[in-house]
C-alpha positions in Angstrom: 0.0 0.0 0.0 2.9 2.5 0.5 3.5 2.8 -2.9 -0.1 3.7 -3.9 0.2 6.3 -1.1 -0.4 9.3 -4.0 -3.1 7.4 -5.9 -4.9 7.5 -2.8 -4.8 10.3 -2.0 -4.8 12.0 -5.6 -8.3 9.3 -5.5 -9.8 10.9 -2.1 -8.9 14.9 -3.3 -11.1 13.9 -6.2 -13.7 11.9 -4.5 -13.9 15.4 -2.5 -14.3 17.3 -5.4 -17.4 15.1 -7.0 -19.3 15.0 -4.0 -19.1 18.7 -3.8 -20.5 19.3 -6.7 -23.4 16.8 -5.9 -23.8 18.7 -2.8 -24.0 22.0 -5.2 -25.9 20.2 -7.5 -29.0 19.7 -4.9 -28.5 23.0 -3.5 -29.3 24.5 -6.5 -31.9 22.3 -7.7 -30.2 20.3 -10.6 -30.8 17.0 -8.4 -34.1 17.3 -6.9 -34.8 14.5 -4.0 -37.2 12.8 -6.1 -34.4 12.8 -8.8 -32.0 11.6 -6.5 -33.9 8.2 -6.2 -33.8 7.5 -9.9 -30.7 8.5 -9.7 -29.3 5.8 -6.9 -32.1 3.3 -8.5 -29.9 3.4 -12.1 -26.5 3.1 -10.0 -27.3 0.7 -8.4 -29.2 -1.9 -11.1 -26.9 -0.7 -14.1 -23.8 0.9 -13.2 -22.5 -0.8 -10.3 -23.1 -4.2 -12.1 -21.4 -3.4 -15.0 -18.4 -2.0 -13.0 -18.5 -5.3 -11.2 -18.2 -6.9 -14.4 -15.6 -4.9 -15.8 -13.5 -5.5 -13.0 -14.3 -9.5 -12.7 -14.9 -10.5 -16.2 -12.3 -8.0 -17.8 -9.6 -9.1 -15.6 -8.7 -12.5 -17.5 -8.3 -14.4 -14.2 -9.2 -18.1 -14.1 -10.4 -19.5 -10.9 -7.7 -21.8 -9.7 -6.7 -18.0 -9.1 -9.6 -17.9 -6.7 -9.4 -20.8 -5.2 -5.4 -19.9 -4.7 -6.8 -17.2 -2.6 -8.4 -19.0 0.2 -6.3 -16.7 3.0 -8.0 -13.4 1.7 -11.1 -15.3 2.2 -10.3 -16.4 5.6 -9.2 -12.8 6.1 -12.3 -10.9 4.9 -14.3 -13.3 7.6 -12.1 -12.6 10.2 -13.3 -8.8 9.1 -16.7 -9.8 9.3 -16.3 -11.8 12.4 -15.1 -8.9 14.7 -16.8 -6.0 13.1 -20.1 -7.3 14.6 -18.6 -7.3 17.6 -17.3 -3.9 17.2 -20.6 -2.4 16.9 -22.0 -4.2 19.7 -19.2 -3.2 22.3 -19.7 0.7 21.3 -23.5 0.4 21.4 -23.7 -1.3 24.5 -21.2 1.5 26.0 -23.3 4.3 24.2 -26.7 2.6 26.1 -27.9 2.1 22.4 -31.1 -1.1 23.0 -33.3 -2.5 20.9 -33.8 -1.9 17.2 -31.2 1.1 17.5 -28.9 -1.6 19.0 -29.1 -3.9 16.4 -29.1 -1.4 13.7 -25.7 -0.1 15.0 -24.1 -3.6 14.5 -25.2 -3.7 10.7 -24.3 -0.1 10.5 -20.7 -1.2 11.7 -20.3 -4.6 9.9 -21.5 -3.1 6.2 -18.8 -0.8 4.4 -20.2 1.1 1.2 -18.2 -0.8 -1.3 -20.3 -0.3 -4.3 -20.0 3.8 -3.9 -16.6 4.0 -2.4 -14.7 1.0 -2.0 -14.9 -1.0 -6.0 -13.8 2.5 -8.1 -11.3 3.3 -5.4 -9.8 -0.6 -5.8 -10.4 0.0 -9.7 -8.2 3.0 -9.8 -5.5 2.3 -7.1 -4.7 -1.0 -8.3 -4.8 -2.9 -11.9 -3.3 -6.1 -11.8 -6.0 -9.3 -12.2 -5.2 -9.7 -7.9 -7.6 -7.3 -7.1 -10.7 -8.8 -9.3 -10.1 -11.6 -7.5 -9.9 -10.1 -4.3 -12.9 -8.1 -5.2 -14.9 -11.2 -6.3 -14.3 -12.7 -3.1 -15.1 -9.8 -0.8 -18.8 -9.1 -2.8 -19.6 -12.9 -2.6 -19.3 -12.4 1.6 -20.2 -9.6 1.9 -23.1 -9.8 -0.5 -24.5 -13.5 1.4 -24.3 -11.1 4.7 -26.1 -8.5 3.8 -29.0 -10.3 2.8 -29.3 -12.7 5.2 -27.3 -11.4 8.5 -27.5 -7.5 7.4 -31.6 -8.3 7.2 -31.8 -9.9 10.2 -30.2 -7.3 12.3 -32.5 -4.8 10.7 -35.5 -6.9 11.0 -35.5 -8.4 14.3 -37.0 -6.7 16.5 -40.3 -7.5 14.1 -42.1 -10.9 14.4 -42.1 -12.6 11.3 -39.2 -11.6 9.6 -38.8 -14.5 6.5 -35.7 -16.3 5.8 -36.8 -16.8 2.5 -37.3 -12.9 2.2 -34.1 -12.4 3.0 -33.0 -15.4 0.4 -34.9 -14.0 -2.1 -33.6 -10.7 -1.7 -29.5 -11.9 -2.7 -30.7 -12.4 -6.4 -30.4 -8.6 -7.3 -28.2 -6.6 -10.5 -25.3 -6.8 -8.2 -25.0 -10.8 -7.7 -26.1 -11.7 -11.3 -23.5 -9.6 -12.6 -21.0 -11.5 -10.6 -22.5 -14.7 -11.4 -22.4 -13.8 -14.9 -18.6 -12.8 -14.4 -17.3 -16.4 -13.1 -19.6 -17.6 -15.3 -17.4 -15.9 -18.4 -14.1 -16.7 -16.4 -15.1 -20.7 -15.8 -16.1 -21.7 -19.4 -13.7 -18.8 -20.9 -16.8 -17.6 -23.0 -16.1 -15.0 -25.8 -18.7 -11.9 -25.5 -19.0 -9.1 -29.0 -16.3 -6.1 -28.9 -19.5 -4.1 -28.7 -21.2 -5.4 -25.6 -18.0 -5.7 -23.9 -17.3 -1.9 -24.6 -20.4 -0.7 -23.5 -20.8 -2.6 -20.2 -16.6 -1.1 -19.9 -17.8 2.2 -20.6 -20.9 2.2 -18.5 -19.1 0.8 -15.3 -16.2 3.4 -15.8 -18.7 6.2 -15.2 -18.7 4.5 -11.2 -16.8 6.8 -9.6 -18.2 10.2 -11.2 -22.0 9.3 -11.0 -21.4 7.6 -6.8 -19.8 10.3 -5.4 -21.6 13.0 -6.9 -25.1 11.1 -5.7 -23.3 10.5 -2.5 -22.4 14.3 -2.1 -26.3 15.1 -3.5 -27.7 13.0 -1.1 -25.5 13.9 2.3 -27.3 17.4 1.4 -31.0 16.2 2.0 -29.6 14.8 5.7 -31.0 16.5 8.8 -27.5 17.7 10.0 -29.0 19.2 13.6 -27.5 17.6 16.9 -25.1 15.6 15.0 -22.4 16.6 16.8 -23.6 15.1 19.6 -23.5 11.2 18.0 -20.6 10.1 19.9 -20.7 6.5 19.3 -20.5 7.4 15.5 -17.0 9.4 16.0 -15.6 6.1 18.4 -17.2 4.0 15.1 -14.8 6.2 12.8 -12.1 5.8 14.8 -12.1 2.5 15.7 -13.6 1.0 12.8 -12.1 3.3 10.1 -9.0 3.9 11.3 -7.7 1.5 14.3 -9.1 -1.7 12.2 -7.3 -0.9 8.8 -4.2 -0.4 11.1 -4.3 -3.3 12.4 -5.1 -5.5 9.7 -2.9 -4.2 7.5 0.2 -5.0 10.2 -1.3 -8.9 11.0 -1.6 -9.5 7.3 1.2 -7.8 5.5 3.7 -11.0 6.0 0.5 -13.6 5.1 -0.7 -11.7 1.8 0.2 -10.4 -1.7 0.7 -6.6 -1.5 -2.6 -6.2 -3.4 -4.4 -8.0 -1.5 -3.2 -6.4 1.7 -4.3 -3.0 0.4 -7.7 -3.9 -0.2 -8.2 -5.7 2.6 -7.2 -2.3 4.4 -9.0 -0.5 1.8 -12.4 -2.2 2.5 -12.1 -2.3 6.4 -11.7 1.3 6.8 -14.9 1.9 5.0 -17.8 4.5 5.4 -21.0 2.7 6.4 -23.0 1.0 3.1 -25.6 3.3 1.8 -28.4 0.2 1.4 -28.3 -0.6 5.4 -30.7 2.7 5.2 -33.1 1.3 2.9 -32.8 -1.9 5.3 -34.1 0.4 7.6 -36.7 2.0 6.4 -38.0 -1.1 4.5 -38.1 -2.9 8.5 -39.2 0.0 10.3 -36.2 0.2 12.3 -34.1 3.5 13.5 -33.2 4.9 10.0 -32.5 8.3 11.4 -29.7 6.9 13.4 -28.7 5.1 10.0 -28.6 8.3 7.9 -26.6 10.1 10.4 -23.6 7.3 10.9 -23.7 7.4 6.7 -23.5 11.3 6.6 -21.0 11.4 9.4 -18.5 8.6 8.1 -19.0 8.9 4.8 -17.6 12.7 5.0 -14.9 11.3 7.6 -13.3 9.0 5.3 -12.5 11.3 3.0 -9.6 11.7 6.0 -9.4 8.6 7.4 -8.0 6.1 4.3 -5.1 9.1 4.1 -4.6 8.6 7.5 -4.5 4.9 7.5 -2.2 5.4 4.4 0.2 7.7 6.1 0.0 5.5 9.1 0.6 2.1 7.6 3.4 3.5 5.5 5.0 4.7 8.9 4.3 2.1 11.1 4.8 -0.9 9.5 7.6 0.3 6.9 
């Protein structure tokens, strides 16, 4: 990761930049609120699918390369075993209970890799390591969400269906990645043109997220935020302490791509769809849309920081 140090960076200063002008671009009317959901509806079914497939498809990897990946696996559930655990330890010292409680553990576990984490990967590194390393992280993270992520957000209902929650994996974002080992296992040859324009469509990622990101942070109720303590010990423990960590554990176990996603994707700001797990199950979305406002903005600091802090510590 040290020697990516200025893509980073050079990444976040731009990420900066685009969601600015989101947040300009709602402020002055061009994105209306009602705009703003067609807007995160078209990302999410058609943009971020094709950029998955870019990534995974486009990559030429074969899947003995997957399978020769097993420790990245066994590292991204180590992530995903002590990130629950995270959340509940600072909402149990915050006093959060109940459906707030159990909201703050999916809030915790579920990084915004579609918006932040994929085009900052794309960019920052290019070799076929990190479509591999990407593949794997979606398919855990993506089984998670939809089963664990739901029931977190949905328990304290009665009747919450496991076979909602089943149904709810087959979405834009795991048949595209289907498609992709599908394309990588049987080596199948797909027209110039179609491959071009899924390319071309999933290169606009980065542009279209942030600026709906920055858009969309503007229609958040920003009063008595400052007061959300458990969301700044989230940041700091989970966005910058974690990353820290993992990076110094792993860095003698993993390929230096692999370490810097891994870093990458632990240090991330809260996953935009845990709020529309929240509102869908009636649980405490406001809580949701403050931790996204708050660490979305923050990590526009904090993957520097774990940058300049890996490359000092662990040189």
């Amino acid at each position: 990761m040290n020697g990516n140090l200025n893509v980073i960076i050079n990444q976040v200063f731009l990420f900066g930049i685009l969601m600015f002008i989101g947040f300009l671009a709602s402020k002055t009317k061009v994105i209306t609120e009602d705009g703003l959901v067609h807007l995160a509806r078209f990302i999410v079914k058609i943009v971020l699918p094709s950029l998955i497939f870019t990534v995974v498809a486009g990559s030429g990897l074969k899947i003995e390369d997957i399978l020769l990946s097993w420790k990245f696996l066994l590292a991204c559930l180590l992530l995903f075993s002590i990130l629950p655990i995270l959340g509940l330890l600072v909402g149990k010292v915050f006093k959060l209970s109940g459906s707030s409680l159990y909201l703050f553990i999916a809030l915790s576990t579920f990084g915004n890799m579609g918006f932040i984490g994929i085009p900052l990967i794309n960019e920052v590194y290019k070799d076929s390591l990190a479509g591999v390393s990407i593949t794997i992280y979606t398919l855990v993270d993506m089984s998670l969400l939809w089963t664990f992520g739901v029931y977190l957000c949905s328990m304290h209902l009665s009747g919450n269906s496991i076979k909602s929650s089943i149904k709810n994996m087959i979405n834009p974002t795991t048949i595209a990645l289907f498609i992709s080992i599908m394309v990588l296992l049987f080596n199948i040859r797909i027209p110039k043109v179609i491959t071009d324009t899924i390319y071309g469509i999933g290169g606009t990622s980065k542009y279209l997220t942030m600026i709906y990101l920055g858009s969309a942070l503007s229609f958040i109720e920003h009063r008595g935020i400052l007061r959300k303590y458990h969301i700044y010990v989230l940041v700091i423990s989970k966005m910058i302490i974690i990353p820290v960590v993992f990076f110094g554990i792993f860095k003698n176990y993993l390929p230096s791509t692999q370490v810097g996603i891994l870093t990458i994707v632990s240090g991330l700001p809260t996953m935009t769809m845990v709020v529309m797990l929240a509102k869908t199950y009636r649980s405490d979305d406001k809580l949701a849309t403050e931790t996204i406002f708050i660490t979305t903005i923050a990590c526009l600091i904090t993957i520097p920081i774990v940058s300049l802090l890996n490359s000092y510590i662990w040189r």
